[in-house]
C-alpha positions, 0 to 999 in steps of 0.5 A: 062866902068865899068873899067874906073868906078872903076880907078875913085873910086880909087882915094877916099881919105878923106882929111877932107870929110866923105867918100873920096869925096874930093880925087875923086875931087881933081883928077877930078878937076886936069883933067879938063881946065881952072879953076878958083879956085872957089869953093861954098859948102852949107850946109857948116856946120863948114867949116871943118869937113866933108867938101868936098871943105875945101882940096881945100880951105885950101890946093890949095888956092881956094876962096869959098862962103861957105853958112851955116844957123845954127847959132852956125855952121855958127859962127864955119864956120866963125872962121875956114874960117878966114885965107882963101879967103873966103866969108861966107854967113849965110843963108836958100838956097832956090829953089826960091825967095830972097835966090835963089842960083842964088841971092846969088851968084850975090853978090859975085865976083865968076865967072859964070863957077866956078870949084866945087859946093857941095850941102848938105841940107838934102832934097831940094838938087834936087829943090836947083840945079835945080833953079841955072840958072846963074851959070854952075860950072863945076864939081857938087856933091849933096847928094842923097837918099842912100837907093834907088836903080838905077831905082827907081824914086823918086824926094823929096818933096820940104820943106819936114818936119823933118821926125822921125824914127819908135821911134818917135826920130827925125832924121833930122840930117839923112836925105837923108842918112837913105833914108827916104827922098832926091832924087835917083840917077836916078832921079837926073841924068834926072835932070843932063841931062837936064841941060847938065851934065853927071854923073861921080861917086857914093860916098856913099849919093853923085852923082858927075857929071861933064858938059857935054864937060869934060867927055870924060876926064874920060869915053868914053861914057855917064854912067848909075846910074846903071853903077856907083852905090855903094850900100853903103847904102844897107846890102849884104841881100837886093842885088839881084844875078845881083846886086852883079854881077854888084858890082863885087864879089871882092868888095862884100867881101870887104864889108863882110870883113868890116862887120864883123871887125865891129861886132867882134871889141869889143872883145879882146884876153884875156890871163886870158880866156886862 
């Protein structure tokens, strides 16, 4: 499994998505029959810029509903989108009432089993995904808490405030991914299970998971949090022996490797030094 877990993981390329997202879905949705070329994505911000479905827009002529509330982004998303078959909808998605997902999508031609549902609104990403009733897409990507680990509980809080950092500063632009609020990864798969979803991959602050009859397509049989689970989030200090294990060493060099390129790229060969 853990072999199928990593080919998957290979495939990340970021086209205009912030950490490879939108290359794991082009090769999953390339697996999958029957699309429809539908995709929805929310908060869809500019519509481009770390944008999980705009490859597909942009570059597969794929129709989309990007949803957005921000008034000065919902205007950006509305420039960038003119030249696609796009529906722009500036809105709060909610977990209920008039801006139920399932509402506003009734309004638009999107079939019921559309290809790609990306979700992103910093904290009520849980409660928004389990609302959808009317819709099955066939491949979901939704923000999760980064910091928590497989086996940790935790279901967000629905409507959770702007939270602040120990400074006071406010950090709402930061939710989910600091791990101040937003829902695990093993929370989030129960939510996945029951609505017949399995998962797929971790990227990052995003779980993927996929209906349940596609996902022999990928692994041979149902993977754990634990099994897919990147550790993005987390400083090599805070992982325990088996975690580690279970990331592979390999990788866990990569990371240092990563790490320290960070901290030492600001300084410079100088000759005058010499």
């Amino acid at each position: 499994m853990k072999d199928t877990v990593e080919k998957l993981l290979r495939h990340r390329k970021a086209f205009f998505s912030q950490q490879g997202e939108d290359g794991l879905l082009a090769f999953v949705l390339s697996k999958i029959p029957d699309k429809t070329g539908w995709c929805v994505e929310f908060g869809a911000w500019d519509g481009k810029s770390e944008s999980n479905t705009y490859y597909f827009i942009s570059q597969q002529s794929y129709h989309g509903v990007m949803i957005e509330a921000d008034p000065s982004k919902y205007n950006l998303l509305r420039e960038n989108m003119k030249a696609y078959d796009t529906i722009c909808v500036h809105t709060f998605v909610r977990p209920d009432g008039e801006n139920k997902l399932d509402n506003i999508l009734s309004l638009t031609p999107i079939p019921k089993h559309f290809d790609l549902l990306s979700i992103d609104v910093d904290g009520d990403d849980y409660h928004v995904w389990q609302s959808l009733d009317e819709y099955q897409p066939k491949v979901v990507i939704i923000e999760i808490n980064i910091r928590d680990k497989p086996g940790v509980k935790r279901i967000n809080k629905p409507g959770s405030p702007i939270v602040r950092d120990n400074t006071g500063t406010t950090i709402s632009s930061m939710w989910g991914i600091t791990g101040y609020t937003g829902t695990s990864i093993s929370s989030m798969t129960e939510l996945a299970i029951s609505k017949q979803y399995s998962l797929l991959a971790n990227v990052h602050c995003n779980a993927i998971f996929v209906r349940r009859e596609y996902l022999n397509l990928f692994h041979d049989r149902e993977v754990t949090p634990d099994e897919v689970f990147t550790y993005e989030g987390h400083r090599i200090s805070e992982l325990s022996f088996n975690e580690m294990r279970s990331l592979g060493w390999r990788k866990i060099i990569e990371k240092k490797s990563r790490r320290l390129c960070r901290l030492f790229s600001p300084l410079r060969y100088n000759k005058k030094n010499v």
